[in-house]
N, C-alpha and C positions, 0 to 999 in steps of 0.2 A: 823509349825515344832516345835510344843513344846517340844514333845517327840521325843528323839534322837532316829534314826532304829537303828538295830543291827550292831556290827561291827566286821569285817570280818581282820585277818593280811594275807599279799600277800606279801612272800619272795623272789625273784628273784634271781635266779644261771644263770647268761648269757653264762657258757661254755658247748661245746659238743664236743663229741670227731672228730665229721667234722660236714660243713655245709649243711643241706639237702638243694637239689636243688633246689625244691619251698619255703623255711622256709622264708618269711619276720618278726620273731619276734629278737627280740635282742637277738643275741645270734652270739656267737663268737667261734671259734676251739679253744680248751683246749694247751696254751702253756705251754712247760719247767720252763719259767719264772716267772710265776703265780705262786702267793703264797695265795692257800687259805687259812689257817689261817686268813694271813692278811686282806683276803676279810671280814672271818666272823667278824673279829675283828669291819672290816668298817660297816656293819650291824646293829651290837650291839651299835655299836656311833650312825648308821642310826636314829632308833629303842630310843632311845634318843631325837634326835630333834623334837618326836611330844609328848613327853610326857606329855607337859601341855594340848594335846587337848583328849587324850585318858586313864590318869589317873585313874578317875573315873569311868569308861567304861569297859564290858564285852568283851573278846574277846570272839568270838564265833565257828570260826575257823581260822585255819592256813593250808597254803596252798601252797609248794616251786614248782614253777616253774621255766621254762627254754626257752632255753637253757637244758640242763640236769644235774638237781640235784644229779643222782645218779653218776652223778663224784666225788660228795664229799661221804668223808668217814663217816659211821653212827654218829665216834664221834663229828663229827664236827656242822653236822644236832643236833646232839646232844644237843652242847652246845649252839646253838641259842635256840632252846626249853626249855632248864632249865631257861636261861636267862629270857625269857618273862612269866614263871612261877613264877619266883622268884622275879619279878622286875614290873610286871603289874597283873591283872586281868584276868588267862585265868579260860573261865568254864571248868565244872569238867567234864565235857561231851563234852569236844570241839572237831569238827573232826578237825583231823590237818592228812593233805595229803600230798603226796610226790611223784612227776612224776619220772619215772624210763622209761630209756631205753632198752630193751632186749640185746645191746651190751656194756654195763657200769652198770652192775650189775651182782649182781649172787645169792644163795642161803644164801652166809654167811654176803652177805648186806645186803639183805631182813632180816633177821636174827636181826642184827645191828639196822637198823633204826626200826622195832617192839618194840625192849628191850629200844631205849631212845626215844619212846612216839609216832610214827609217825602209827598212827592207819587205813588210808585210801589209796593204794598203787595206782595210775595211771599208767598202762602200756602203752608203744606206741609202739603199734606192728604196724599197718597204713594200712600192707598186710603181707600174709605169703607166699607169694609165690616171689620166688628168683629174677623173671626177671623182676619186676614189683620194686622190692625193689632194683633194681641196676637201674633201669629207676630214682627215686625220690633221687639216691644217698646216701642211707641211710647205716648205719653205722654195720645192724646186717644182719642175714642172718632166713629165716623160721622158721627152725629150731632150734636158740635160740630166735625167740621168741614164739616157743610155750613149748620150756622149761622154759625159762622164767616164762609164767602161771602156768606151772609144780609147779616149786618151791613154787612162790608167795601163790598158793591156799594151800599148808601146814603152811602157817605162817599168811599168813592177812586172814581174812573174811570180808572186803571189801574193795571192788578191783574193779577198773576200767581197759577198754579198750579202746586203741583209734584206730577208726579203719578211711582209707580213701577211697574214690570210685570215679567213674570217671578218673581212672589215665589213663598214656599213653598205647593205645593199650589193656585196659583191655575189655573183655570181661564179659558176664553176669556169664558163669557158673564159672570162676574163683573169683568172686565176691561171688557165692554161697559157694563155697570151703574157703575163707576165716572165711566167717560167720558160716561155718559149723566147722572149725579149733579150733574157740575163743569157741563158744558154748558149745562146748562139756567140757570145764571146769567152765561152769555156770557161769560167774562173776555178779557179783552184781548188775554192771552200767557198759554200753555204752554208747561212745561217738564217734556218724559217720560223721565224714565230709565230703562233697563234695569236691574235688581238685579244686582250684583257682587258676586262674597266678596272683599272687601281684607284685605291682612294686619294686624294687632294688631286686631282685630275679634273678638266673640264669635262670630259666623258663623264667622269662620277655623278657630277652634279645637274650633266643633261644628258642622258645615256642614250643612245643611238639605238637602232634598231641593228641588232647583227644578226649573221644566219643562224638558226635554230642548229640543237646539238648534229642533227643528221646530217643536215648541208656540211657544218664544218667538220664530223668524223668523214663524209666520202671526201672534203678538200685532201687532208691529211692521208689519206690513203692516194688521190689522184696523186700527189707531192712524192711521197714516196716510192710510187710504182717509174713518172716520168724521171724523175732523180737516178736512180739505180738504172734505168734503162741508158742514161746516159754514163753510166758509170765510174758515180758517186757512190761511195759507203757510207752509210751511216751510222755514225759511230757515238750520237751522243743523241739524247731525247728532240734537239733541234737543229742540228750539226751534221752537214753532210762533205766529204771531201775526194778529191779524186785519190789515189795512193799518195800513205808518207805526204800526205797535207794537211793531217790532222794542225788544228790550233795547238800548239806546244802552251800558250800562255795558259788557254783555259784548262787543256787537259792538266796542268797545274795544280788550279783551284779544285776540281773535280775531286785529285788523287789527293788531296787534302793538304795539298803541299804550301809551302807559305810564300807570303808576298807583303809589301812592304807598300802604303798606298800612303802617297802622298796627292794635297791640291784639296780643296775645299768637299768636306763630303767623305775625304777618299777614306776607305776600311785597310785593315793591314789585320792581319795574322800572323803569328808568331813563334815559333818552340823554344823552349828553354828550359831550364834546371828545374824551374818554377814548372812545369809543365806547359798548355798551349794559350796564349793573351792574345785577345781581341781588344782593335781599342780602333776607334772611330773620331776623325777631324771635327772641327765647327763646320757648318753645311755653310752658313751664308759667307759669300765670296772676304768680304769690308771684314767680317769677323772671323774668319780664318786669318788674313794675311795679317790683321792688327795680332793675332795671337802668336802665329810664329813668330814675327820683332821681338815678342814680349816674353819668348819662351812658355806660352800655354794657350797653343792650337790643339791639345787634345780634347775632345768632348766629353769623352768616356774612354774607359779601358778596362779590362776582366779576365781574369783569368777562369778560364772554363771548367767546372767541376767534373771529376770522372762521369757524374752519373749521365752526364749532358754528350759528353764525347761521340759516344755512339752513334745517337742523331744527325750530330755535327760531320760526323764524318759519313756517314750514309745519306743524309742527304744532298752530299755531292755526288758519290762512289755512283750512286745508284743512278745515275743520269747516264753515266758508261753503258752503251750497247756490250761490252767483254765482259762488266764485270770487273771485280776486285779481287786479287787473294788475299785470304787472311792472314797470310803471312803479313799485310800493305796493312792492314786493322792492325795489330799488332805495334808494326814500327811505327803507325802515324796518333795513334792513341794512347800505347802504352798500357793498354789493357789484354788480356787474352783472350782469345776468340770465342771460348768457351762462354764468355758471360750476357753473349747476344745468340746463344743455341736454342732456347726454349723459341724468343720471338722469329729467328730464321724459322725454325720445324714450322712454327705457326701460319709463317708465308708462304712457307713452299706447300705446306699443307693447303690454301688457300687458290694457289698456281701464279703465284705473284714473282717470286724467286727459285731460284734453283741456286740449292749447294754441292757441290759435286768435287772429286777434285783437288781440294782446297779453296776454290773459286768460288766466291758471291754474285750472282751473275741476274739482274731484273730479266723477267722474260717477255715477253712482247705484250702482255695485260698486266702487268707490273709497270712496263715505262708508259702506259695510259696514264694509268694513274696511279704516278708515282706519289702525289701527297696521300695517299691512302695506306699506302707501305710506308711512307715515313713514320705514319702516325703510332704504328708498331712501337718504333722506339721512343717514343714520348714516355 
């Protein structure tokens, strides 16, 4: 690891205006009592405490997640982005993104966040159809979000969608109605998830009835056949884009490159002398920001044992529709390629992977299911 990979900042806004009913990510309902300001203020202290690891260093992109960023107002977005302008290294070509909800936003946000720097818009439209979006509990209605897109596509040119499938009760041709919804305003990049029950979820604790495995393998293959026909590549296990639109942030994460996450919750990764450090915020909002004042918002931090590396780094790698060379294991590890050749032969043996090349490459029953190949290097 002589050469540091590229590094990536990860903003976190942990409020929305309610909680969707499968969401396990940190994220909290937006109260009265909150004061963003205060938050961004916490940020910008955040955004401080790694200065001596990230000083010298390119940012490459920035990227506010949630929870839902577009609760805050452009200028606020604003002034964290000037901030890290003014005060670190960002490139002059950085995407710096920004998730929006179709029920906490509108035209003259969009608008806002364009004019103070935020060049890559993520919508979470999920579904467009009404009774599918009151099954997930979500916040907006069809209708604003495919005005939503409306808007968006006068102001960004590039623009992400997130769309979900397998939900409760959905069927195929509603699933094709969705796809045909978002389409018709061309976006840049898709992002299709399958619906999960996670734990500490209301789903968890009253599980819905979803489609059986068969319904949701034909969705998956429906998705991917109309996808490509409109031509989108698909370049990641849930990641589709038109050319050169790949996500630069996440292909980041993927390629195991590091990122610096600041905001209640937020994860960061890290290389150094010491090898690769994981280290994780306070989750609740009140006890993160009391902890950066105080100098100790981190919750945990670790440096990753070689034997663990492997995993670590293939259970991004391996989401790549291309592939990794191992030349990329190598400089992101710091180990030699040769010390994961018994379990490669094993996978490829299996038809899970192909090594060829120099390249590590999932093949099309390997990115099914990919935690089954992970499990490889356990």
């Amino acid at each position: 690891m002589n050469l540091l990979p590229p590094l990536s900042l990860y903003v976190h806004i942990p409020w929305c205006v309610k909680k969707c009913l499968y969401c396990d990510f940190n994220s909290h309902p937006l109260r009265s009592d909150v004061s963003p300001e205060d938050y961004v203020d916490a940020l910008i202290n955040d955004i401080e405490v790694h200065r001596r690891q990230i000083q010298d260093r390119v940012i490459q992109t920035m990227f506010f997640g949630g929870g839902t960023p577009s609760v805050f107002e452009p200028v606020l977005i604003g002034k964290i982005i000037n901030y890290v302008k003014d005060n670190f290294t960002l490139s002059n070509d950085a995407e710096i993104t920004l998730e929006a909800n179709p029920g906490a936003s509108d035209r003259i946000k969009f608008e806002g966040y364009r004019k103070v720097g935020v060049n890559r818009l993520s919508i979470g439209v999920q579904t467009t159809q009404d009774h599918l979006l009151a099954k997930l509990g979500r916040a907006h209605s069809g209708h604003e979000a495919i005005n939503a897109l409306s808007e968006a596509k006068k102001i960004f040119d590039n623009i992400n969608v997130d769309l979900m499938f397998a939900l409760p009760g959905q069927q195929i041709d509603e699933l094709r109605r969705d796809l045909s919804g978002v389409l018709e305003f061309v976006p840049e990049h898709l992002s299709i998830y399958q619906l999960t029950i996670e734990p500490n979820t209301w789903f968890y604790r009253y599980p819905p009835k979803l489609p059986d495995d068969d319904l949701a393998s034909e969705m998956q293959f429906e998705i991917e056949s109309i996808v490509n026909e409109c031509g989108y590549d698909q370049y990641e296990v849930s990641a589709f884009s038109k050319p050169d639109r790949q996500c630069s942030h996440n292909i980041n994460y993927w390629k195991f490159g590091d990122y610096v996450g600041i905001g209640a919750g937020a994860h960061s990764k890290l290389s150094g002398t010491q090898g690769v450090t994981r280290m994780v915020k306070y989750k609740q909002p009140k006890r993160y920001m009391d902890g950066v004042f105080s100098g100790d918002a981190i919750l945990s931090s670790q440096i990753i044992d070689s034997e663990s590396l492997p995993f670590e780094f293939f259970m991004n790698a391996l989401r790549l529709n291309s592939g990794v060379s191992a030349e990329l294991f190598e400089k992101r590890t710091g180990l030699p390629v040769n010390v994961v050749d018994s379990h490669l032969k094993a996978l490829e043996k299996r038809g899970l992977v192909t090594f060829s090349d120099s390249v590590i490459k999932p093949t099309t029953t390997g990115m099914r299911f990919l935690n089954e190949v992970l499990q490889e290097f356990l």
